[in-house]
C-alpha positions in Angstrom: 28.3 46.2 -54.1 29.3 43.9 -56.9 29.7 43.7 -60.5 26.2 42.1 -61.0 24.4 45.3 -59.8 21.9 45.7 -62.2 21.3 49.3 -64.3 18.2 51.7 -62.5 15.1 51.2 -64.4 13.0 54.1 -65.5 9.1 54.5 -66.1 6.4 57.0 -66.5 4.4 57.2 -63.5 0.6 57.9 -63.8 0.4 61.4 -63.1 3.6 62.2 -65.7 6.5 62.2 -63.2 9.1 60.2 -63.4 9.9 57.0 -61.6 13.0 55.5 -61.1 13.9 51.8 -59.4 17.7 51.7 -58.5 20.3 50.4 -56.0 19.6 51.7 -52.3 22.2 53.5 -50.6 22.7 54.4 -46.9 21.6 58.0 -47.4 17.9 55.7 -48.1 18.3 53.7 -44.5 16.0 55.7 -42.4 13.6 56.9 -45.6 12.8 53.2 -46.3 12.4 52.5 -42.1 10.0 55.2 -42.6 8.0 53.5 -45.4 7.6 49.6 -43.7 6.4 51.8 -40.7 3.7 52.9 -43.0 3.0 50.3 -45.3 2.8 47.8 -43.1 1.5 49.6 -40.1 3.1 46.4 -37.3 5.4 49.3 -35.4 9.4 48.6 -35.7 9.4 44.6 -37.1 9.2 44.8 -40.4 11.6 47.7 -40.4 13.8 45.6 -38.2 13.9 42.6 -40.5 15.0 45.2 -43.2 17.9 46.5 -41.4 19.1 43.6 -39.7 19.0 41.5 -43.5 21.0 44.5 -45.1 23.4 44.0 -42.5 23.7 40.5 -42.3 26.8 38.3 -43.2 25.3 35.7 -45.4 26.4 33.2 -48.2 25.2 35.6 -51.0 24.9 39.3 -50.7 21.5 41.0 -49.8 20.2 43.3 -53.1 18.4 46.3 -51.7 16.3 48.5 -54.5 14.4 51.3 -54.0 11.6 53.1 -56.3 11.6 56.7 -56.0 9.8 59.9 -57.5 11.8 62.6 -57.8 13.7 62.6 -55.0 11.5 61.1 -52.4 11.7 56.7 -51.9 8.0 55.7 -52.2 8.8 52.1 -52.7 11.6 49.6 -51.5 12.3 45.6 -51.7 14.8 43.7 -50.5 16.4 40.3 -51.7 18.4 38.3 -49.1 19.7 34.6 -48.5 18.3 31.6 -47.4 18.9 28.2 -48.4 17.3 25.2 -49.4 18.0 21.7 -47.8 17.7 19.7 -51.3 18.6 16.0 -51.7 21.9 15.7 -52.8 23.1 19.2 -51.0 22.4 22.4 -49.4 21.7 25.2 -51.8 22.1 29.0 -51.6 18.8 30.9 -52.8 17.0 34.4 -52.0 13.7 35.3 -50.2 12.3 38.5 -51.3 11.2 40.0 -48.1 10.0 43.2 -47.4 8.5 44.9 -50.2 6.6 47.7 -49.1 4.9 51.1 -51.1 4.1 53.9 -49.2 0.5 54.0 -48.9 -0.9 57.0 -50.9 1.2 55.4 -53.5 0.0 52.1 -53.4 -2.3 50.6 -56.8 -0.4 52.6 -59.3 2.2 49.7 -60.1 5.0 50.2 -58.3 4.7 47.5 -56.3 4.7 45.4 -59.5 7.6 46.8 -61.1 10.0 46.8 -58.2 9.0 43.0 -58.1 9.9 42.6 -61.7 12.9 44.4 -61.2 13.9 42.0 -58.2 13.6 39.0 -60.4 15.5 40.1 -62.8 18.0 41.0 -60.5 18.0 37.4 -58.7 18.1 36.0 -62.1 21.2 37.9 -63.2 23.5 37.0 -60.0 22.7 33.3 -60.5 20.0 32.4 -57.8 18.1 29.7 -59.1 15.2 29.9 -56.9 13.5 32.8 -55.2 11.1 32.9 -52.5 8.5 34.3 -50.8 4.9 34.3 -48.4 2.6 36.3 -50.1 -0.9 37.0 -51.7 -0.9 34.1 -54.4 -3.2 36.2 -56.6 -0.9 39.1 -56.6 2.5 36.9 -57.0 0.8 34.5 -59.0 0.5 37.5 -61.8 3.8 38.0 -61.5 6.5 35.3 -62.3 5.7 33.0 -59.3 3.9 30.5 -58.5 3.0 28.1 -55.8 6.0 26.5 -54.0 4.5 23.2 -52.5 3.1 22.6 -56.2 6.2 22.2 -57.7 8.5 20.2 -55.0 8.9 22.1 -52.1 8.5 22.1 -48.2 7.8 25.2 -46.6 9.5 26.1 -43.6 6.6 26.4 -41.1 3.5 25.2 -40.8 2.4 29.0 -40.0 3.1 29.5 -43.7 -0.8 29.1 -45.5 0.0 26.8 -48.2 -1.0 29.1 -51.1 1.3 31.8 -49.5 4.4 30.0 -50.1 5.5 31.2 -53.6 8.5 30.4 -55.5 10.0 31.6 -58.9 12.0 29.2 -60.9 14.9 30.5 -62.3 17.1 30.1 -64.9 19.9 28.8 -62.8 17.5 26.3 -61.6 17.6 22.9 -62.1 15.5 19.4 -62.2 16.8 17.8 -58.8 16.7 21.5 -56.9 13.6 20.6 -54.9 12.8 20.4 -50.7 12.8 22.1 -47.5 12.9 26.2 -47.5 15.2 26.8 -44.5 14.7 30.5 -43.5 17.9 32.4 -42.5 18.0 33.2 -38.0 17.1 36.8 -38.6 13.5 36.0 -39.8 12.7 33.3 -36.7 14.4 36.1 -34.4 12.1 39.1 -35.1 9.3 36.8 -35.2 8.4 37.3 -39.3 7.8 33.7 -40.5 4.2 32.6 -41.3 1.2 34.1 -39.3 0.4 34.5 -36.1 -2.9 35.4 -33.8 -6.4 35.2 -35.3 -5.1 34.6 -39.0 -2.9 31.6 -38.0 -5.5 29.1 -39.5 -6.5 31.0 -42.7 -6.1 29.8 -46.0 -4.5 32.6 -47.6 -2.6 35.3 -46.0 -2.8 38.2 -44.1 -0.3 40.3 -45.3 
Protein backbone atom coordinates (compact mmCIF):
# COMPACT_ATOMS: atom_id res chain seq x y z
CA UNK A 1 0.00 0.00 0.00
CA UNK A 2 1.10 3.44 -0.61
CA UNK A 3 0.70 6.95 0.41
CA UNK A 4 -1.79 7.69 -2.40
CA UNK A 5 -4.43 5.38 -0.92
CA UNK A 6 -7.32 7.28 -1.08
CA UNK A 7 -9.85 7.79 2.29
CA UNK A 8 -13.14 5.03 2.35
CA UNK A 9 -16.13 6.74 0.99
CA UNK A 10 -19.39 6.56 2.72
CA UNK A 11 -23.17 6.64 1.44
CA UNK A 12 -26.64 5.95 2.35
CA UNK A 13 -27.84 2.97 0.75
CA UNK A 14 -31.52 2.66 -0.40
CA UNK A 15 -33.05 0.78 2.27
CA UNK A 16 -31.15 3.08 5.16
CA UNK A 17 -28.00 1.00 5.79
CA UNK A 18 -24.91 2.15 5.47
CA UNK A 19 -22.44 1.65 2.65
CA UNK A 20 -18.97 2.01 2.63
CA UNK A 21 -16.27 1.78 -0.50
CA UNK A 22 -12.64 1.30 0.93
CA UNK A 23 -9.28 -0.36 0.36
CA UNK A 24 -9.54 -4.34 0.07
CA UNK A 25 -7.62 -6.32 2.31
CA UNK A 26 -6.74 -10.12 2.17
CA UNK A 27 -9.28 -10.98 4.78
CA UNK A 28 -11.73 -9.83 1.40
CA UNK A 29 -9.79 -12.39 -1.14
CA UNK A 30 -12.17 -15.22 -1.13
CA UNK A 31 -15.47 -12.86 -0.35
CA UNK A 32 -14.77 -10.97 -3.69
CA UNK A 33 -13.89 -14.64 -5.58
CA UNK A 34 -17.21 -15.35 -4.36
CA UNK A 35 -18.86 -12.27 -5.90
CA UNK A 36 -17.27 -12.45 -9.78
CA UNK A 37 -18.55 -16.16 -9.41
CA UNK A 38 -21.94 -14.63 -9.10
CA UNK A 39 -21.93 -11.55 -10.92
CA UNK A 40 -20.62 -12.72 -13.77
CA UNK A 41 -21.79 -16.25 -13.71
CA UNK A 42 -18.41 -17.55 -16.39
CA UNK A 43 -17.16 -20.25 -13.55
CA UNK A 44 -13.40 -19.36 -12.12
CA UNK A 45 -12.12 -16.64 -15.03
CA UNK A 46 -13.07 -13.68 -13.99
CA UNK A 47 -12.21 -14.55 -10.46
CA UNK A 48 -8.90 -15.63 -11.78
CA UNK A 49 -8.08 -12.42 -13.59
CA UNK A 50 -8.77 -10.81 -10.16
CA UNK A 51 -6.37 -12.66 -8.22
CA UNK A 52 -3.68 -13.13 -10.59
CA UNK A 53 -3.85 -8.92 -11.29
CA UNK A 54 -3.74 -8.29 -7.39
CA UNK A 55 -0.80 -10.35 -7.41
CA UNK A 56 0.97 -9.26 -10.27
CA UNK A 57 4.45 -7.40 -10.46
CA UNK A 58 3.65 -4.50 -12.61
CA UNK A 59 4.99 -0.99 -13.41
CA UNK A 60 2.28 0.69 -11.21
CA UNK A 61 0.63 -0.91 -8.34
CA UNK A 62 -2.90 -2.65 -8.73
CA UNK A 63 -5.70 -0.48 -6.51
CA UNK A 64 -8.25 -3.01 -5.23
CA UNK A 65 -11.66 -1.37 -3.52
CA UNK A 66 -14.36 -3.02 -2.20
CA UNK A 67 -18.13 -1.69 -1.38
CA UNK A 68 -19.59 -3.27 1.54
CA UNK A 69 -22.79 -3.18 3.78
CA UNK A 70 -22.26 -3.76 7.05
CA UNK A 71 -19.91 -6.20 7.16
CA UNK A 72 -20.66 -8.30 4.12
CA UNK A 73 -18.53 -7.07 0.41
CA UNK A 74 -21.40 -6.76 -2.11
CA UNK A 75 -19.31 -4.93 -4.56
CA UNK A 76 -15.55 -4.92 -5.65
CA UNK A 77 -13.31 -3.19 -8.65
CA UNK A 78 -10.06 -3.43 -9.38
CA UNK A 79 -7.55 -0.96 -11.21
CA UNK A 80 -4.36 -2.51 -12.64
CA UNK A 81 -1.49 -1.61 -15.33
CA UNK A 82 -1.28 -1.68 -18.81
CA UNK A 83 0.44 0.48 -21.05
CA UNK A 84 0.01 2.40 -23.99
CA UNK A 85 2.44 2.29 -27.12
CA UNK A 86 2.22 6.16 -27.90
CA UNK A 87 4.47 7.93 -30.41
CA UNK A 88 7.18 9.38 -28.86
CA UNK A 89 7.22 6.47 -25.88
CA UNK A 90 5.69 3.82 -24.02
CA UNK A 91 3.37 5.00 -21.27
CA UNK A 92 2.22 3.40 -17.96
CA UNK A 93 -1.81 3.57 -17.61
CA UNK A 94 -4.60 1.50 -15.73
CA UNK A 95 -7.56 -0.77 -17.03
CA UNK A 96 -10.36 -0.99 -14.70
CA UNK A 97 -11.11 -4.67 -14.86
CA UNK A 98 -13.37 -6.55 -12.99
CA UNK A 99 -16.04 -4.65 -11.50
CA UNK A 100 -18.59 -6.77 -10.30
CA UNK A 101 -21.99 -6.32 -7.75
CA UNK A 102 -23.45 -9.14 -6.24
CA UNK A 103 -26.58 -9.73 -7.92
CA UNK A 104 -29.47 -9.02 -5.54
CA UNK A 105 -27.61 -5.98 -5.14
CA UNK A 106 -27.20 -4.95 -8.55
CA UNK A 107 -29.47 -1.44 -9.86
CA UNK A 108 -29.15 0.32 -6.54
CA UNK A 109 -25.88 2.32 -7.56
CA UNK A 110 -23.21 0.71 -6.34
CA UNK A 111 -21.85 -0.23 -9.35
CA UNK A 112 -21.80 3.51 -10.13
CA UNK A 113 -20.12 4.73 -7.12
CA UNK A 114 -17.32 2.20 -6.86
CA UNK A 115 -16.62 3.41 -10.52
CA UNK A 116 -16.48 6.96 -9.42
CA UNK A 117 -14.53 6.13 -6.68
CA UNK A 118 -11.92 4.20 -9.05
CA UNK A 119 -11.51 7.40 -11.11
CA UNK A 120 -10.81 9.27 -8.53
CA UNK A 121 -8.40 7.06 -7.31
CA UNK A 122 -6.57 6.73 -10.86
CA UNK A 123 -6.63 10.33 -11.02
CA UNK A 124 -4.95 10.87 -7.59
CA UNK A 125 -1.86 8.41 -8.26
CA UNK A 126 -1.14 10.17 -11.59
CA UNK A 127 -2.48 7.78 -14.31
CA UNK A 128 -3.33 9.84 -17.13
CA UNK A 129 -5.47 7.47 -18.92
CA UNK A 130 -7.79 4.78 -17.74
CA UNK A 131 -9.37 2.01 -19.62
CA UNK A 132 -11.79 -0.29 -20.13
CA UNK A 133 -14.40 -2.72 -22.51
CA UNK A 134 -17.67 -2.10 -21.49
CA UNK A 135 -21.39 -1.11 -22.05
CA UNK A 136 -20.83 2.44 -23.62
CA UNK A 137 -24.29 3.56 -22.35
CA UNK A 138 -23.38 2.73 -18.88
CA UNK A 139 -19.60 4.09 -19.04
CA UNK A 140 -20.52 6.73 -21.22
CA UNK A 141 -22.73 8.21 -18.07
CA UNK A 142 -19.92 7.98 -16.18
CA UNK A 143 -16.66 9.88 -16.96
CA UNK A 144 -15.69 7.90 -20.15
CA UNK A 145 -16.07 7.96 -23.22
CA UNK A 146 -15.28 6.16 -26.48
CA UNK A 147 -11.57 5.37 -26.88
CA UNK A 148 -11.08 5.05 -30.79
CA UNK A 149 -12.98 8.57 -30.88
CA UNK A 150 -10.45 10.34 -29.32
CA UNK A 151 -6.94 8.73 -30.71
CA UNK A 152 -6.67 5.44 -29.76
CA UNK A 153 -6.21 1.77 -31.04
CA UNK A 154 -7.64 -0.91 -29.30
CA UNK A 155 -5.80 -3.87 -28.61
CA UNK A 156 -7.92 -6.55 -30.45
CA UNK A 157 -10.11 -6.65 -32.99
CA UNK A 158 -12.49 -8.80 -30.58
CA UNK A 159 -12.97 -5.48 -28.73
CA UNK A 160 -16.58 -3.99 -30.36
CA UNK A 161 -15.62 -0.64 -31.15
CA UNK A 162 -18.07 1.20 -28.89
CA UNK A 163 -16.83 -1.07 -25.97
CA UNK A 164 -13.45 0.39 -25.86
CA UNK A 165 -13.84 3.22 -23.34
CA UNK A 166 -11.28 5.55 -22.04
CA UNK A 167 -11.25 8.36 -19.38
CA UNK A 168 -8.93 11.25 -19.89
CA UNK A 169 -7.30 12.26 -17.00
CA UNK A 170 -5.75 15.00 -15.56
CA UNK A 171 -2.25 13.74 -15.90
CA UNK A 172 -3.08 13.37 -19.47
CA UNK A 173 -1.69 15.03 -22.17
CA UNK A 174 -2.16 16.21 -26.05
CA UNK A 175 0.42 13.81 -27.75
CA UNK A 176 -0.70 10.64 -25.30
CA UNK A 177 -2.58 8.89 -27.99
CA UNK A 178 -2.23 5.02 -29.75
CA UNK A 179 -2.19 1.42 -29.30
CA UNK A 180 -3.79 -0.05 -25.78
CA UNK A 181 -1.29 -2.93 -25.06
CA UNK A 182 -3.05 -5.18 -22.48
CA UNK A 183 -0.84 -6.60 -19.70
CA UNK A 184 -0.05 -11.02 -20.30
CA UNK A 185 -2.43 -11.89 -17.53
CA UNK A 186 -5.57 -10.72 -19.49
CA UNK A 187 -4.44 -12.70 -23.02
CA UNK A 188 -3.58 -15.71 -20.61
CA UNK A 189 -6.93 -16.32 -18.98
CA UNK A 190 -8.54 -15.59 -22.18
CA UNK A 191 -10.46 -12.06 -21.04
CA UNK A 192 -9.83 -9.63 -23.94
CA UNK A 193 -12.65 -8.80 -26.35
CA UNK A 194 -15.46 -11.39 -27.07
CA UNK A 195 -15.58 -14.63 -27.99
CA UNK A 196 -18.37 -17.31 -29.43
CA UNK A 197 -21.68 -16.12 -30.82
CA UNK A 198 -21.17 -12.39 -29.61
CA UNK A 199 -17.79 -12.00 -31.38
CA UNK A 200 -19.34 -9.89 -34.30
CA UNK A 201 -21.76 -7.74 -32.30
CA UNK A 202 -21.63 -4.20 -32.15
CA UNK A 203 -21.83 -3.58 -28.56
CA UNK A 204 -20.82 -5.93 -25.91
CA UNK A 205 -21.79 -8.76 -24.08
CA UNK A 206 -20.75 -8.25 -20.80
Amino acid sequence: MTADQAPGASGTHPGGAESLIRWETENDHQDVRELHERAFGEGQRVPDLADALRAADAPLPPMSFVATLGDQVVGHVLLSASRLDAPSRIVDVLVLSPLGVLPEFQRRGIGSRLVEHALAAADRRGAPLLFLEGSPHYYGRRGFERADAVGFRSPSLRIPAPAFQVARLSAHEPWMTGTLVYSEIFWALDCVGLRGPDAGASTPAK
